[in-house]
Every structure is written in structure tokens, then in C-alpha cells.
N, C-alpha and C positions, 0 to 999 in steps of 0.2 A: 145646707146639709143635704134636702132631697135631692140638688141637681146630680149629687157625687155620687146617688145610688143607682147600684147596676143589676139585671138577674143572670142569674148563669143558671143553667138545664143539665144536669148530667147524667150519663145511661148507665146504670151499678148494677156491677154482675155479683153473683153471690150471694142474694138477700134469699133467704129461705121461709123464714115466719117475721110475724108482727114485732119479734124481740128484738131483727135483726133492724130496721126501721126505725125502733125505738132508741138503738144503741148508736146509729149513726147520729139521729136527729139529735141526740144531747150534743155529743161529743162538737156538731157543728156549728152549735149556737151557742158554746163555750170561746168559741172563736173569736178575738176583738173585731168589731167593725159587721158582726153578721149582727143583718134585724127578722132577719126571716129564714124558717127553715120548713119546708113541704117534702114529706117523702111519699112515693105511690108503690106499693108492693108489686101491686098489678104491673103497672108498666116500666117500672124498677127505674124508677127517675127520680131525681132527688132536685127542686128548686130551691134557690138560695138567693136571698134577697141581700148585697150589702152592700159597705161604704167603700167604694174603687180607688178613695186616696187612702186608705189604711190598710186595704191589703189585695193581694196578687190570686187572683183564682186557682193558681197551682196549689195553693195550700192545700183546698178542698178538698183536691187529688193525692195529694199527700196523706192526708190525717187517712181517709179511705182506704186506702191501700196500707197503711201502716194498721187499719185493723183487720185486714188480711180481706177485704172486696176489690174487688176488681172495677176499675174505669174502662168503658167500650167507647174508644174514640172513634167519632163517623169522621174521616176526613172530605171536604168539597174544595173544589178549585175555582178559582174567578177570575175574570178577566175584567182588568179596570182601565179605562181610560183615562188618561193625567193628563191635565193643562198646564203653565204654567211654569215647565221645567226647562231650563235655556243652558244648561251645561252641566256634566258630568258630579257634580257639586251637587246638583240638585237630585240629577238620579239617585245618587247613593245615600239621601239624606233621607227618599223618600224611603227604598232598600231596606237600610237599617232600622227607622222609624216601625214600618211596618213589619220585621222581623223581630223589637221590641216587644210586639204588640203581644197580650195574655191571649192564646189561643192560638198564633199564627205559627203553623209549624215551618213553612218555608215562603219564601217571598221573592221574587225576580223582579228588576225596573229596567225597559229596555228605553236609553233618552233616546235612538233614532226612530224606533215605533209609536213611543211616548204612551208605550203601556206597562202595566206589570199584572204580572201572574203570580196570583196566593193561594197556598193551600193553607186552610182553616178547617178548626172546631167548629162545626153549626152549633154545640151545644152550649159555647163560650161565646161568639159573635153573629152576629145577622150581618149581612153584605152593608146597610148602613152602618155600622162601626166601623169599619171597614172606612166608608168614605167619610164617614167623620173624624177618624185618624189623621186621612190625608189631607183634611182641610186643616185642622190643626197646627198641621208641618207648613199650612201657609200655601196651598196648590188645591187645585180642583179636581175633581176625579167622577165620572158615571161610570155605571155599570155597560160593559162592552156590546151590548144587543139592543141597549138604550140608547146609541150614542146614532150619527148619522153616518152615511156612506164615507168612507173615509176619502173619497176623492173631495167630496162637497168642502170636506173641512181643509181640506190641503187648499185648495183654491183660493179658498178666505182669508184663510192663513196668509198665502203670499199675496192677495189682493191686498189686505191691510199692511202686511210687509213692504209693499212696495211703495203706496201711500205714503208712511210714515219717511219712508228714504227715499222720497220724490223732494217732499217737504223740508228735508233737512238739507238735502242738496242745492235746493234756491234760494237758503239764507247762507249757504255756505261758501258757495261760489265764489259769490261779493267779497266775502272774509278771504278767501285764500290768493283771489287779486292781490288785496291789499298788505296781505302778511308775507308775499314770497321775497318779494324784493326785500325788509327785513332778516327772512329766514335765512337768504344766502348771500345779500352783499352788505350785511349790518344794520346796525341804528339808524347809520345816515342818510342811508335811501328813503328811511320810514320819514325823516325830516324834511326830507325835500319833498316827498307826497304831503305828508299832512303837517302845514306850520303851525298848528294848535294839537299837541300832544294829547289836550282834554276831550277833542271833538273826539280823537281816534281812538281813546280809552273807553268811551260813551258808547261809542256806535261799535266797538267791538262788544260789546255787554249787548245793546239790544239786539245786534244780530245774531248773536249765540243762544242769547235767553229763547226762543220756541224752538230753538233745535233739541234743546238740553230739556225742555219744561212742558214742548209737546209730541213732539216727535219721536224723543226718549223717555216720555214719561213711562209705558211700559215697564222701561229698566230700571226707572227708581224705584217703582212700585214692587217690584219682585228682589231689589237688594233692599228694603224694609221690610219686609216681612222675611228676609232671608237673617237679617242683621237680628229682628226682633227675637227670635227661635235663637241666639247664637249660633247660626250655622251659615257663616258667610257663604256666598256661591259665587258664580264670576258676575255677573251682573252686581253684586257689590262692589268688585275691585274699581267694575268701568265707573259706576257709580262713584267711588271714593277718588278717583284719578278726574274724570269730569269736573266734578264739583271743587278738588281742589286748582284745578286752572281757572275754573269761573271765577271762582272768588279770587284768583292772583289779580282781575279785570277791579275789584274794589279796591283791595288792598296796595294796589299802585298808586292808590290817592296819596296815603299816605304812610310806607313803606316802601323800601327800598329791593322792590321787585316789578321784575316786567309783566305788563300785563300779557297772561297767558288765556283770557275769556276767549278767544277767537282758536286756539289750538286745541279748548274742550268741544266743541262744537266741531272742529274737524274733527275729533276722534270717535265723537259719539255717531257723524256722518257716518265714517267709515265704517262703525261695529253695526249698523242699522245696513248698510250694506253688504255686509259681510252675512248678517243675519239672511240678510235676504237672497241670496244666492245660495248660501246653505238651502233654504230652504224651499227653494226651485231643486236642490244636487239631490238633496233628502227625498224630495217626492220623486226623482227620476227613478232614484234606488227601491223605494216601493212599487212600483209601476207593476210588477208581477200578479199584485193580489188587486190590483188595479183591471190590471186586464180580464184577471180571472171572473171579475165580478161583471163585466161588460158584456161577457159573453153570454151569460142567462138568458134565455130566449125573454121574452115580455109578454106574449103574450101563449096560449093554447088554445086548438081544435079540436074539441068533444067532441066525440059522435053520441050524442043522446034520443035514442029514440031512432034511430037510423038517420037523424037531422045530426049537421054540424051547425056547432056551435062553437064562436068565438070568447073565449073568459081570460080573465089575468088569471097568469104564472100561478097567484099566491090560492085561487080556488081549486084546483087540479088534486083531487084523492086519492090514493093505493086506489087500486082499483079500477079507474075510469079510462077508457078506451080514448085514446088520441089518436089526429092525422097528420101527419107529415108528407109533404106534397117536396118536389126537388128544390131547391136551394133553400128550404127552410129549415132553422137548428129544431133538433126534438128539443120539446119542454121540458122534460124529465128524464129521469131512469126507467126502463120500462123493455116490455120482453114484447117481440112481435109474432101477431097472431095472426096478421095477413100482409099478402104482397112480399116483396123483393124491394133489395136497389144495394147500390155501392153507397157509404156513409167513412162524409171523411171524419176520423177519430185524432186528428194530428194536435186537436187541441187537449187532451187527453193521455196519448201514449207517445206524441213526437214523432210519434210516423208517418211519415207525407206518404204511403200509398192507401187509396180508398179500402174499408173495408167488407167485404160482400156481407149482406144480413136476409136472412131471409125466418121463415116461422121456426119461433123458438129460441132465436138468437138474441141477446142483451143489445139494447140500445143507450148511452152516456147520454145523456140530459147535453144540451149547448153543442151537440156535435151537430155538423150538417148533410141533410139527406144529399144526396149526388143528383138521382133518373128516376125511380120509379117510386110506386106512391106504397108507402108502410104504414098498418094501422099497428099499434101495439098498447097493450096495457101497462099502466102505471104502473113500475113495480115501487118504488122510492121517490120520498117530494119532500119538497123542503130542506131544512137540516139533512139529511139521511142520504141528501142526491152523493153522488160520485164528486162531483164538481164543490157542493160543498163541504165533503170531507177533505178535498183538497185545499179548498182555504184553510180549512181549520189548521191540516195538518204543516202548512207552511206559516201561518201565524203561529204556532205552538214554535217551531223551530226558530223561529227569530226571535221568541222571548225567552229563549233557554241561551245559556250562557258558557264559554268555551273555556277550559279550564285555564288557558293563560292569560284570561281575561279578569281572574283575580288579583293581580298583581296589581295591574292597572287599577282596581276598585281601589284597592288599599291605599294607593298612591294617591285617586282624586277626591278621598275619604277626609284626609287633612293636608292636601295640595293648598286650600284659599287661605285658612288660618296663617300657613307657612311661609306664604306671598306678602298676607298683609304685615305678619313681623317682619319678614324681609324690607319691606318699604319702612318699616319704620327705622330698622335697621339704615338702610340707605342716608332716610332723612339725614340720622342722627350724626354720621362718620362724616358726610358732608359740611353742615354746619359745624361741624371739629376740627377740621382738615381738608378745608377748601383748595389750601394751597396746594397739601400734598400731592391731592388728588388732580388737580388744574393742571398739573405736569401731564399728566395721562391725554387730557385734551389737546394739550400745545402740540405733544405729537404726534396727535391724533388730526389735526386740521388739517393741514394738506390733502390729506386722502378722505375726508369725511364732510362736505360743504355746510352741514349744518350747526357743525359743532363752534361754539365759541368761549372759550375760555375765560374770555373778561366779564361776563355777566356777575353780577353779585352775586353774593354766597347763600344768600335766599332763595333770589332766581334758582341757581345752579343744584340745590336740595332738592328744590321743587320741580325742576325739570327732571331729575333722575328718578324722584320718588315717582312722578307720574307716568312715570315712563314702564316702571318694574310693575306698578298697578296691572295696566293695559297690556303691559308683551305676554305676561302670564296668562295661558290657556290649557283650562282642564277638557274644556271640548275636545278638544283633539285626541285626547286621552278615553275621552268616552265613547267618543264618535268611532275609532278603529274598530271595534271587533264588530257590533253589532252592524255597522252598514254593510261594512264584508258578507257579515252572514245572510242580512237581509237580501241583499242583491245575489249570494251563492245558492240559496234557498228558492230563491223564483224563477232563477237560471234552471236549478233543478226540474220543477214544477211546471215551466213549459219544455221538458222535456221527458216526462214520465215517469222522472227521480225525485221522490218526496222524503226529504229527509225531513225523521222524529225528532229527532233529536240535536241538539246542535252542538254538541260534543263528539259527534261522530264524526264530525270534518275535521275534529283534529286529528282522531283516532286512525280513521282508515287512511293519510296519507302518511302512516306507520307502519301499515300493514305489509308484513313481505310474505304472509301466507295464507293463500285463499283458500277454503273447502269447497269443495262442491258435492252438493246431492249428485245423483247419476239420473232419475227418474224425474222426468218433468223441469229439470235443470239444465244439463247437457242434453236430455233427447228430450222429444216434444210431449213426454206422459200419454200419449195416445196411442198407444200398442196396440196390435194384430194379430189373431193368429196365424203363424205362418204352415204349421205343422201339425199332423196326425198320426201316431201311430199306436195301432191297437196292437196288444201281444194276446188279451183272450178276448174274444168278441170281435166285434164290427164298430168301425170307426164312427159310426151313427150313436150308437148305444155309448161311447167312449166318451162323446161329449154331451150329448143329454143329461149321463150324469154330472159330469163336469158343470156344464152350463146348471143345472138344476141346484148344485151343493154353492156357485159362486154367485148367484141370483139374490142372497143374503150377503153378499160381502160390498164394500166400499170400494176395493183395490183396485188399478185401474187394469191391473191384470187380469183380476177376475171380470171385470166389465166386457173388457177384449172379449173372455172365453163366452159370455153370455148374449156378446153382440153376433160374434159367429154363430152363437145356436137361433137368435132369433133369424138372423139372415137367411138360414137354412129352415127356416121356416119347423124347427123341434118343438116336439112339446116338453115343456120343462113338469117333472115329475113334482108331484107334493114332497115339501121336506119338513122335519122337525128337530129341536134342541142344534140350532145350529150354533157355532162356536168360531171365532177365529183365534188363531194360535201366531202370537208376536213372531214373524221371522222364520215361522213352519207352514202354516196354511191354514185350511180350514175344514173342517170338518162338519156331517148332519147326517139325521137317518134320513132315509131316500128308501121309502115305501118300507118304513120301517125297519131296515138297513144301513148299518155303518157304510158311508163313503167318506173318503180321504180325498183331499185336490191338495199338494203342495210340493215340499222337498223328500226328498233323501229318508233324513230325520226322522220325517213324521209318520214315513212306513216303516223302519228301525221302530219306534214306539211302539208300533202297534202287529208287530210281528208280520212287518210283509217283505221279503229280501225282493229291493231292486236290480241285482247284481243282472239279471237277461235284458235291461235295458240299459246298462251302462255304458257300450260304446255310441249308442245311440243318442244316449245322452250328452256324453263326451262330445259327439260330431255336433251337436247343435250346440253346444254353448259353444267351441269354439269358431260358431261363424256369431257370437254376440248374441245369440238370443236366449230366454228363460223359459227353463222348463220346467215344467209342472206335472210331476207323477199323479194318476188318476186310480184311487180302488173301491172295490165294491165290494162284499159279503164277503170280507177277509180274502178278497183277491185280486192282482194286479190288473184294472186292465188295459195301461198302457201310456202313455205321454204326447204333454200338451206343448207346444213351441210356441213362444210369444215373444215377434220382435219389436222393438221399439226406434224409431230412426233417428239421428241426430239430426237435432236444429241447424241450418241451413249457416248459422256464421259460430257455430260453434269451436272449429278448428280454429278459424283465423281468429276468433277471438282470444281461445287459450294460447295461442301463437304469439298475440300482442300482449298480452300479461306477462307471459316471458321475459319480454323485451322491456318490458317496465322494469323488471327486476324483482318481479313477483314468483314466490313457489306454487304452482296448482295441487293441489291435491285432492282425490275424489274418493270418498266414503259413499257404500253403497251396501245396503241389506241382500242384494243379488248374489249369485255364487259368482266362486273366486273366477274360473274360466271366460265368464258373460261380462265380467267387470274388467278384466284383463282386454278383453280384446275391443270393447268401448272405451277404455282409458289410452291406450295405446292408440286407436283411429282418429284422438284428437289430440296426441302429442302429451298425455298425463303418465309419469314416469311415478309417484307415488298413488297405491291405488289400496286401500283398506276396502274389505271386500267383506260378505257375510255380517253384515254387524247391525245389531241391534239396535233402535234407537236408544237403549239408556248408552250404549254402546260410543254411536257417534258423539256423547257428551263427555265422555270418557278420554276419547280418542280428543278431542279439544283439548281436553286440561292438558292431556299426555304433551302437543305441540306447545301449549302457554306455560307450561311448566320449564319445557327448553330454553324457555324465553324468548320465544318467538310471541309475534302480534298476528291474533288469525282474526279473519275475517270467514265468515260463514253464510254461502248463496244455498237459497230451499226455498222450498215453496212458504213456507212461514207456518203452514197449519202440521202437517205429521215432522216436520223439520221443530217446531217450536221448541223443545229445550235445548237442540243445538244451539239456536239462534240465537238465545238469552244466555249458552254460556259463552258464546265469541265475545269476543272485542267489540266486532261492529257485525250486527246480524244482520243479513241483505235478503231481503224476500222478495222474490222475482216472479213476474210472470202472474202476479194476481190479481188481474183485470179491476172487474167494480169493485172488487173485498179488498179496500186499499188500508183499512183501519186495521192493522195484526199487530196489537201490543207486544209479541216478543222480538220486532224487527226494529233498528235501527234506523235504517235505508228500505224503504216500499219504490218496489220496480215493478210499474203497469206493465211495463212491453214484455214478452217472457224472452227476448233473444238476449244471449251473454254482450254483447256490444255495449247494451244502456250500463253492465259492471266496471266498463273500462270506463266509460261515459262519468258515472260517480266516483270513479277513482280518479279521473282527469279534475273534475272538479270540484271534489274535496286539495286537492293539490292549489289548485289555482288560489279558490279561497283562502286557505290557511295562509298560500304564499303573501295575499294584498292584507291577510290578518297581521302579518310579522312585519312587512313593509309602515304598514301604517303606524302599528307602535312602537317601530324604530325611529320614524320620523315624529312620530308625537314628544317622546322619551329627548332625543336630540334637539330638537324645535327649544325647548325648556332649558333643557340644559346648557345652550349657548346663547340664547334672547335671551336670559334672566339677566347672567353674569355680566352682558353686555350694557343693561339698561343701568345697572348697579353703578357700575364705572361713567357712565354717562353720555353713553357715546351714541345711544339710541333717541332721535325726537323722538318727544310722544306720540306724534301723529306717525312717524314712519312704525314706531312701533307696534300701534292698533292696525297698521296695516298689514303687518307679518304676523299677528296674530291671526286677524280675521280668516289670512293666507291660510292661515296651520288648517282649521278646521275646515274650510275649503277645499286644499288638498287632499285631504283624509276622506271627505266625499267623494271627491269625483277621483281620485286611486279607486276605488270602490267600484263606482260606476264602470270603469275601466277594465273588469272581469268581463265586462257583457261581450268584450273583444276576442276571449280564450274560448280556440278550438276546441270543443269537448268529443266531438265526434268522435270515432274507431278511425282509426285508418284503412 
């Protein structure tokens, strides 16, 4: 009875006095199976101590909210690493299993990363339930920061992989000498090799026996504990096909069947071989998060004291002053406070040209210094670096899952159970209708050398059943979408495309229409003033105030205005109650005086007619640039021009999305003239202008409403609810701030090029997604029916298995080949 009892912790909203604690605490220990009931006012928790095989923790949450409290769920996520799992059967067993589970609200199991991600109640589970679940299901699991360098383990992996089908191969050999002349010129050849039928029954047994008992023992052990659970997996089926040839190697003593011991042992060769190129194909397709972790510098140079000092990586503080000498990676994240040098970033943003750093400038952790020597301070270490927000965020992508990759789950959910009736199925039509079916072989033998019709009707059962066991592969079904992603995912990631999610590689190669910001998107966000004109005053005093009222604002427009007044060396006046106004300006007293800096509008508000500077105005926005009316003590004194330049591949970029078959389109909060004559200089025939940010989310639905698929490029921070309302939200140009919850697709580099780049390979991906599980889908549906009829050895059949999931790798592998560049 103790072992069955569980606690669960819950956080209750709505307890007001001691009556209401009282009322809960009856009601829950009225409950069958509860032995304990603690409630805390203070911290408005309620513990519950009960029997886990009598009842389901959601009760608790039930009765609670049926007396009208509320349940505060904290949801946590975790990352678990699974051993143990050897085909798609297994994934989903763990998948399900763990979405069973009282607390777990979602669950992912990726078999080619051989991880899964849970989101969970802390107040219903602790991370060991969690792994004592997964042991349950018969597999191994730690927690993912507990686990080692994922290369160490791939290593192992295939070192022992290779051992095992080293071993299996040099008792195997012998056997397939001896069996060929058999397999393809009959009985009689086996007669004239061996005149004692019994030596060769014998020695086919002991030769098989360590293939089958050491070499595969692995496989038995994981189709026993797959069997025990009833949740067959494929390592069952080889298991049940194996075992049934072995034992054909006794029961030819005395039954009237060929000994098939020496044909289990080649199958089991083959699937330990297959295993094992897989899993050389499997670690090629990781290589990405491989590489990313190779790059980590090892070690760092403190300056302490005005001494350098040498320390590991893992000692280095916010804070601490490092030195980077030329060809050495900085150790960190970190902002420079002395020195120069060119630092190549290409590991980073994909860009092979150096980039200049000098005081002030951000340095990426693993990137490498070029020529001169740069001190800078640690701004980010550990977790927090640039580089490992990059792991994170392309392991996060490979364990998320693409929506036509449900099909396929459902399919390898009760794929084994549906094989193994199928075999029994086979057995059974066989031994009924040997004869009928022996017609199918007779015309099958000329063109098929292994087929032989006259074998007995035991043999002939047992050949076919063996055969449907082994041809049947759910890898191949599991293995398609997640290697695709994996290898689309790192492709990304050394290229300065980090996709969040892994549902946007299906999305965006839907997309036929793209938004774009205008600011910091299409032009490089780093505006100038170009222009001055005072109408009362003097062009000094014109931006004083200007610069003085924008000294308070964020915008980079206003920054522009404020950079020109320090250049000019102004003194910026005292201001108070400053204000900015979404989409008008901004406004503050200035020496205890109303001044205005923005649009049109916002002198209309406040009773100042711009109409003496309207052609003025006119003339400058239609050469593209933004102008900002300027007033003081309810009077105008004059306008501010601020241009902003287009990025360097911004036409040819919009040029090439054309050509894809793509619609541009550019939403911008700027007046209509300034947007007009920047949408037009890079070829943008749709141009919404003036508009809000609740505005541009608006203007989204307006296009997804049409039925169009948008995609939405911004900077990711004042762009944010755009972002989240597209299809696929694409944040560009956000150097070390690569973590933006409302983006999709995170683009380091800020130029339009890396858009075509993720749209090239979002494309490619999906394309090896649909390839692999056509051929997974087809693979089954012509090996099955083929083994049924009998026309497939078993050994040939384990070996277009093994094939299936091999191909579905390395097709995978085979994206690393696709151009994503721009043209």
C-alpha cells in the first residue's frame, strides 16, 4: 500500500479566511484513496497525500474549482535524454506514455535526437517522475544537463555498434559460404558440400547461436521489455523472425522443415549493420550542434590586477576584463573597452567578411580576433552566451514537430501490433493453401533465384512469415521528418538563421506574402539628419529644442536628432513631464514650456497650423526622407529632415522574392510620400503607410483573411505583435538579442538576403520532409505484400529494410548539398 502513495502540491486561488481551508480540507478527504490533507492560507497551498492506483490527481482540481477556487498552474519544461529507443515504435510509446502521464500537459519524443521535451506541473510532478515513467515504459532517461557532451556519446554508441557487427560478421561469413550454393542452385549442392546433413544442421546452430545471443543480444533485450509493456516495437518483430529461423535449425531434427538457423544470423548481421550506418548517418545529421559546441574557446585571459591571467572557460564572471590577442576566439560575450581589430563573426552571422570592433562595440563569445589586441568586459557567460543561446535555440527546433508528421505518428503508433497479425496472418493462409499460393512461386522462379517452390509447407510458412516480420520498418517512418529538420535546423544555424520553431519550415514554404517593416528592415535604422529649416528663429535654437525634447525618446529618429545636436556641440536645455505619443511624437516642457517634435497631427492638436511649411515639407519627403515639425511656446519653429539609407542588397533582394513567386509588401508608421518613394526605390508596389502598430496587426489579419499565407520581417522588439500575428514571424538583423519569443525565424545578419536564404531552405527541407515519407509510406506498402506472397528471402528482406532507414538518413544528409544563398 505505502509504495502506491503519491504527494501532489497545489497553488489555490481564492481562499480568503480559515472557513475557506476548512471547506476545502473536508470536501478532499472525503475523496476515496486520499490519506492526507494540509492546507496553508498563507501560502494558499494545499498538500494531499494519496493512493496513485485509486485515483487521478485531476480530481483534486476538479472538486476545487467545482467549489468555485481557482487552480494556478506553474507550467516548466524539460529536456530528457532517452536510451534505449531503436525505432519509431518506441518513440511514440514513450510520446504517449508520457502525455498519459497526471500532470503532463504536452510531451514531444524526437527518435533521431533521442530526446523529448515536457511541459509539466511542478506542483503534480518533480523531474524524477518524470524519469521514473520513462523507466517504466522499459527505456532510460536523464535529465539533459546531466547527461554528457553529445558527441562522446555518439562515439560510444557507434564504437559499440560496430563491435557488435564486427562479431556478427565472422561467424557469419562461414554461414553464408555454406548457405549460397543452397540458396540458389538447391538441396543438392548442400549434398555434395556436406554428406552428413546432421554435421551441417549442428554447425549451422552453433554458428548463429553468438550472433543471435551476443551480438544481438541488445535486440532481445529491448523486444522483452517492449513485449512485456504490450507495446511491440521493431526490435520485437527482428526478435520474433530471428528466433523463429533459429529454432527451424532444431526442429529439422525432427520435423519436416529446412533448417533456417544460419538465415537468422544473417538477418540479425544485416539489421546490426544497418543499425550501424544509421548511426554513423544519424550523428552526420547532428554535426551542426556538434560543431557549435567545438567552437567554445577553452580556455580565458583575465587581466587581474593589470596581470594576465590564464583560467578555464567555466571561471570567467559578468564583469571580468578579458584579452584577445589575433587568432585567438574571445571566450565570451563581452563589450570592448580598449583597442581595435577586424574579428571574424562568420561563425555567428554566416558572413565571411571580418568585422571592424573597436570601444563600445559587442564581441560574440567563439568568434575570432583577426590583428590587433582587444581588451573588453564580460558582458554574458555561460548559458546566457550568444553561442549558447544558439544551441539551445536549434535543439528546441529539432524537438518540435512539423505538422504532417502526425500522420506518420499515428501510422508507427499501431504499425508493430499490425505486422505481427499480418505474420500470423501469412503463417496461417500458408499452411491452408500451400498449393494455391506455390502457383505464385512457380511463376515467380525464373526471374527470382531464390525462390523455390518445392520446399515443404512448413518450410514455406515459415519463410514468408519471416520474411513479413523483418521487411516491416517503422524507422523509416520515424526517422523522415525529424532528420530532415535536424540537418535543416543546423544548416540554418551556421548560417545565422535560427529557427524557433519547427513548424515554420512547413509554414513559410506557403508563404506567397511577405511584410516588411520600412525602418531598420529595408533601411539600415540608423538615420541622419539631412536637413534644417527654421521659419521663426535660428536653425541652432530649432534643434536645441528639438534635440533637448528627443533626449527622452527611444526612436531612432529621435536619436538621429540628438546625435546632430551633440555633434554640434548644443547644450541640451532641462526638460520635464516628457510624453511620447504612438505614431505623433513627442512632446515635454523645455524650460518650463510646451515643445512639440513630430507630425502634422500633433501641431493640429495643439492649435499650431503647419500649412507655411508644407511645400517644404512636401519637397522633402518626396526625395524619401521624414520630417519632424518642431514647436515652442505655442509656436512653430520650423522642420527637421531625417534620412534613412537602404541596405546595400535590399533591391536585389526584393527583386529575388519576386521571382520566387513571392508578394512584398511594406507597412510602415512614416507618412505616406516618404514610404512611397522608399517602396518604390526597391521595387515595392504594395505600400501601407502611416499606420500604427496595433495597426500593422490589423493590416495582417486584413491579408490572412484573404487567404493569403504572410510572413512578417521587423526587428522583433516594436514589430512584436506583428510578428505573432503572421504565419511565420521573421526577426532580422538582431545581432546578440537572438532569444525574441514573438519570432518564428531569428535572422542575426540584418541584410534581406539571409529572408531568401530561410525561404530557400525552409523549401529544401520540407522538400527531403515529403520525399522521405513517400518513400517510407511506399517502402511498406510494396515490401509487406511482397514478403506475404513469398517472394521475398528473409535475408534479402532485412536487407531492404535496413536500406529503408538508411536512405531516409542520408536523403537528409543530402540537403547539406542545397544552395541557399541569394543569387
Amino acid at each position: 500500500m505505502e509504495s502506491s502513495l503519491s504527494k501532489v502540491s497545489l497553488k489555490i486561488t481564492g481562499m480568503t479566511c480559515a472557513a475557506c481551508t476548512s471547506k476545502i480540507e473536508k470536501v478532499l478527504k472525503r475523496v476515496e484513496g486520499v490519506h492526507e490533507v494540509t492546507l496553508n492560507l498563507a501560502t494558499e497551498t494545499a498538500a494531499i497525500v494519496f493512493d496513485a492506483s485509486k485515483i487521478d490527481p485531476q480530481v483534486f482540481k476538479d472538486k476545487i474549482e467545482k467549489m468555485g477556487y481557482g487552480i494556478s498552474e506553474k507550467r516548466d519544461t524539460l529536456t530528457l535524454v532517452i536510451s534505449g529507443m531503436t525505432c519509431a515504435a518506441c518513440s511514440s510509446r514513450v510520446e504517449n506514455g508520457l502525455k498519459k502521464t497526471a500532470g503532463v500537459f504536452s510531451a514531444a519524443v524526437n527518435l533521431a535526437t533521442e530526446k523529448a521535451v515536457v511541459t509539466y506541473d511542478p506542483a503534480v510532478l518533480a523531474p524524477h517522475d518524470l524519469l521514473d515513467r520513462i523507466t517504466k515504459l522499459g527505456y532510460e532517461a536523464t535529465l539533459d544537463e546531466d547527461t554528457k557532451p553529445a558527441e562522446d556519446d555518439d562515439q560510444k554508441r557507434q564504437a559499440t555498434a560496430a563491435l557488435r557487427m564486427w562479431v556478427s560478421w565472422a561467424f557469419t561469413l562461414p554461414i553464408i559460404i555454406w548457405m549460397l550454393p543452397s540458396m540458389f542452385a538447391g538441396g543438392h549442392a548442400m549434398d555434395k558440400m556436406w554428406p552428413s546433413k546432421e554435421i551441417y544442421n549442428i554447425g549451422m546452430i552453433v554458428l548463429a547461436a553468438p550472433v543471435l545471443f551476443w551480438a544481438g543480444l541488445p535486440t532481445y533485450k529491448s523486444a522483452w521489455k517492449a513485449i512485456k509493456i504490450l507495446s511491440p516495437n521493431m526490435d520485437a518483430l527482428i526478435a520474433l523472425g530471428t528466433l523463429a529461423a533459429f529454432g527451424s535449425g532444431f526442429a529439422t531434427f525432427t520435423l519436416h522443415v529446412e533448417n533456417y538457423a544460419g538465415v537468422a544470423a544473417m538477418i540479425m548481421a544485416f539489421h546490426l549493420t544497418g543499425r550501424y550506418l544509421e548511426a554513423k548517418a544519424r550523428g552526420r545529421a547532428s554535426q551542426a550542434i556538434k560543431r557549435l559546441l567545438q567552437l567554445e574557446a577553452k580556455t580565458a585571459t583575465l587581466l587581474v590586477n593589470g596581470e594576465e591571467r590564464e583560467v578555464p572557460l567555466q571561471q570567467v564572471r559578468v564583469g571580468d576584463v578579458y584579452v584577445v590577442r589575433p587568432g585567438q576566439k574571445t571566450p565570451t560575450d563581452g563589450k570592448v573597452i580598449r583597442g581595435e581589430s577586424s574579428v571574424d563573426e562568420s561563425m555567428a552571422t554566416g558572413e565571411s567578411l571580418p568585422v571592424r570592433k573597436g570601444v563600445g562595440d559587442e564581441l560574440i563569445g567563439a568568434t575570432v580576433n583577426q590583428e590587433g589586441i582587444l581588451y573588453a568586459e564580460a558582458t554574458r557567460v555561460g548559458k546566457d552566451t550568444f553561442l549558447a543561446q544558439v544551441i539551445k535555440l536549434v535543439e528546441e527546433a529539432q524537438s518540435t514537430k512539423v505538422p504532417i508528421q502526425e500522420f506518420a505518428d499515428k501510422v508507427t503508433a499501431v504499425f508493430v501490433p499490425i505486422v505481427v497479425g499480418l505474420a500470423v496472418f501469412t503463417a496461417a493462409i500458408w499452411l491452408i493453401w500451400p498449393q494455391e499460393l506455390g502457383v505464385v512461386l512457380e511463376m515467380a522462379k525464373p526471374f527470382i533465384p531464390w525462390v523455390n517452390p518445392h520446399l515443404t509447407p512448413l518450410t514455406l510458412a515459415m519463410v514468408a512469415t519471416v520474411a513479413v516480420l523483418v521487411i516491416a520498418c517503422p524507422c523509416a517512418m520515424g526517422l523522415a521528418t525529424p532528420t530532415a529538420l535536424m540537418v535543416g535546423s543546423g544548416i540554418g544555424a551556421e548560417n545565422g538563421i535560427l529557427i524557433r520553431r519547427g513548424d515554420a519550415i512547413q509554414t513559410l514554404q506557403y508563404v506567397k506574402t511577405i511584410v516588411f517593416d520600412k525602418t531598420g528592415t529595408i533601411t539600415k535604422g540608423k538615420p541622419d539628419v539631412t536637413d534644417l529649416h527654421a521659419l521663426h528663429g535660428t536653425e541652432v535654437e530649432l534643434l536645441e529644442v528639438a534635440a533637448s525634447v528627443e533626449a527622452g525618446s527611444e526612436h531612432p529618429l529621435g536619436k538621429a536628432i540628438v546625435k546632430r545636436g551633440q555633434a554640434e556641440g548644443l547644450r541640451l536645455r532641462p526638460t520635464e513631464q516628457f510624453s511620447s505619443l504612438t505614431g505623433r511624437g513627442v512632446v515635454a516642457q523645455v524650460e518650463g514650456k510646451l515643445a512639440l517634435v513630430g507630425s502634422r497631427k500633433l501641431m493640429l492638436e495643439h492649435g499650431i497650423d503647419p500649412a507655411q511649411l508644407e511645400d517644404t515639407v512636401a519637397s522633402l519627403e518626396s526625395q524619401g526622407k521624414t520630417v519632424m515639425l518642431v514647436a515652442w511656446e505655442s509656436k512653430l519653429l520650423g522642420a527637421i529632415a531625417v534620412a534613412d539609407t537602404l541596405k546595400e542588397d535590399s533591391i536585389a533582394a526584393i527583386k529575388e522574392l519576386k521571382k520566387m513567386g513571392l508578394t512584398p509588401v511594406m507597412i510602415t508608421g512614416d507618412n505616406r510620400r516618404t514610404a512611397l518613394t522608399i517602396g518604390r526605390a526597391v521595387g515595392i508596389e504594395d505600400i501601407l503607410a502611416e499606420v500604427l502598430p496595433e495597426g500593422k496587426v490589423q493590416a495582417i489579419k486584413s491579408l490572412q483573411s484573404a487567404g493569403k499565407t504572410v510572413a512578417m520581417v521587423g526587428d522583433g522588439i516594436n514589430d512584436a505583435p506583428a510578428l505573432t500575428q503572421a504565419d511565420v514571424g521573421i526577426a532580422i538583423g538582431t545581432g546578440t538579442d537572438i532569444a525574441i519569443e514573438a519570432s518564428d525565424v531569428t535572422i542575426v545578419r540584418g541584410n534581406l538576403g539571409a529572408v531568401i536564404s530561410a525561404i530557400k531552405l525552409s523549401r529544401a527541407t520540407f522538400r527531403k520532409i515529403r520525399q522521405n515519407l513517400f518513400w517510407a509510406f511506399i517502402y511498406n506498402l510494396v515490401a509487406i505484400p511482397l514478403a506475404v506472397l513469398g517472394l521475398l528471402h528473409p535475408v534479402i528482406a532485412e536487407v531492404a529494410m535496413a536500406m529503408s532507414s538508411l536512405t531516409v538518413v542520408i536523403n537528409a544528409n543530402l540537403l547539406r548539398r542545397v544552395n541557399i544563398k541569394p543569387e
